[in-house]
C-alpha positions in Angstrom: 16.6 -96.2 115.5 13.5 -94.7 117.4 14.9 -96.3 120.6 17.9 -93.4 120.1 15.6 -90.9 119.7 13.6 -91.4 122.6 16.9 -91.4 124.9 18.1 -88.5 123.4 14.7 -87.0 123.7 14.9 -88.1 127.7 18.5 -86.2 127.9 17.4 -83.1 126.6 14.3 -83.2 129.2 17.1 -84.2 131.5 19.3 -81.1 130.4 16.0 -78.9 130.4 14.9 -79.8 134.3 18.7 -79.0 135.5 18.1 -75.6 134.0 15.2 -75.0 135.4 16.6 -76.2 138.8 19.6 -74.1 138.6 17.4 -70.7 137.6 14.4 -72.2 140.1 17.7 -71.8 142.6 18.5 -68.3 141.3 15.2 -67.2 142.0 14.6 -68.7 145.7 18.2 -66.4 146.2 16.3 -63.6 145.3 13.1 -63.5 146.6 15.3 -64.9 150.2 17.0 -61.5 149.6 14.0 -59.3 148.9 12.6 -61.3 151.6 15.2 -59.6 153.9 15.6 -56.5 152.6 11.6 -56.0 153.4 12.0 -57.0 156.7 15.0 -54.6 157.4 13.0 -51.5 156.2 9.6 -52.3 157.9 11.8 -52.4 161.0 13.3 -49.3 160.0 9.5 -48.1 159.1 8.6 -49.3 162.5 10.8 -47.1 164.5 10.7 -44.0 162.1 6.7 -44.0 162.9 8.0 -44.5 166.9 9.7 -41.4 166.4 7.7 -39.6 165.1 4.5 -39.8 167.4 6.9 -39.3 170.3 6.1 -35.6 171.5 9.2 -33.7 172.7 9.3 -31.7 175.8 8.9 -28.1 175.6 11.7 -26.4 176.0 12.5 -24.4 179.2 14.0 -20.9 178.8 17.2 -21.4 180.1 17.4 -24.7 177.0 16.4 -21.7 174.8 19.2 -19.6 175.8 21.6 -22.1 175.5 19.9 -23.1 171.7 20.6 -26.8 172.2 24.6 -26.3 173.2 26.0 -28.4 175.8 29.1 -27.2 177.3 31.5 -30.1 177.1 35.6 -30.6 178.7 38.2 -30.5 175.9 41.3 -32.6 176.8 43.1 -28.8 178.3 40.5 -29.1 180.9 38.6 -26.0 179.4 34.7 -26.3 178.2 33.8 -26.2 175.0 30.2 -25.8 173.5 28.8 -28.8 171.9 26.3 -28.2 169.1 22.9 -29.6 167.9 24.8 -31.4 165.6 26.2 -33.5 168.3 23.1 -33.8 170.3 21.2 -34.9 167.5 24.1 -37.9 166.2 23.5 -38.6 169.8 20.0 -39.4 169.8 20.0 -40.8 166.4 22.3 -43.5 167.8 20.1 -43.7 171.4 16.8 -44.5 169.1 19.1 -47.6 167.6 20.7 -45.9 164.1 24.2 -45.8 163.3 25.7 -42.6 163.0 29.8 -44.0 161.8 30.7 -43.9 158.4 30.4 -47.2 157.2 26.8 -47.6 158.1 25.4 -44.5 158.6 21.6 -44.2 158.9 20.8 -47.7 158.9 18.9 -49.3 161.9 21.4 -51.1 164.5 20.1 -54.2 165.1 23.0 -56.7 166.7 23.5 -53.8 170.4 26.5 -50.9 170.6 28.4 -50.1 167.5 32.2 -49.8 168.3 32.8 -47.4 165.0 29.5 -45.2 166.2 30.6 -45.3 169.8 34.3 -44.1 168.9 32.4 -41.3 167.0 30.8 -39.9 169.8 33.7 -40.1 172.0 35.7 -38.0 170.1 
């Protein structure tokens, strides 16, 4: 009789140890995500500092007159102003962000975004 108590004894350590295996899993999963997630914002930290201690040239007077508008050709051949709303997608994109829809704001990290790029061609 104690011989069946010790083997069922042994299967519930058994059944015990694949618990623990399965949430010991769970938890590698998540600190491999956190793991990532970290990397992707100090990254991101990395270049917002970049950006920030990069001094921007003073602006001439003729840029001052124009207040950041660069004239642009429409498809009727005409030019049309282009705001600082443009100009600054634009160098958001240049310092490696995304500026389309479906990722907006986060750091590009695999080259050219085609959604971005059609964004700035329109």
């Amino acid at each position: 009789m104690e011989k069946k108590n010790i083997f069922a004894h042994i299967q519930e350590i058994e059944a015990q140890m694949e618990t623990m295996r399965l949430n010991l899993g769970d938890w590698k999963q998540a600190v491999k995500e956190l793991m990532e997630a970290n990397q992707r914002l100090t990254l991101e930290n990395e270049q917002l500092r970049k950006i920030l201690k990069k001094k921007a040239p003073p602006a001439s007077s003729s840029e001052k007159r124009n207040s950041g508008k660069l004239p642009v050709q429409n498809e009727s051949g005409q030019d049309e102003i282009v705001g600082e709303g443009y100009d600054n997608l634009a160098r958001l994109y240049h310092e490696g962000f995304h500026i389309c829809n479906v990722n907006f704001g986060h750091l590009r990290t695999e080259g050219d975004c085609l959604f971005c790029l059609s964004f700035l061609n329109k």
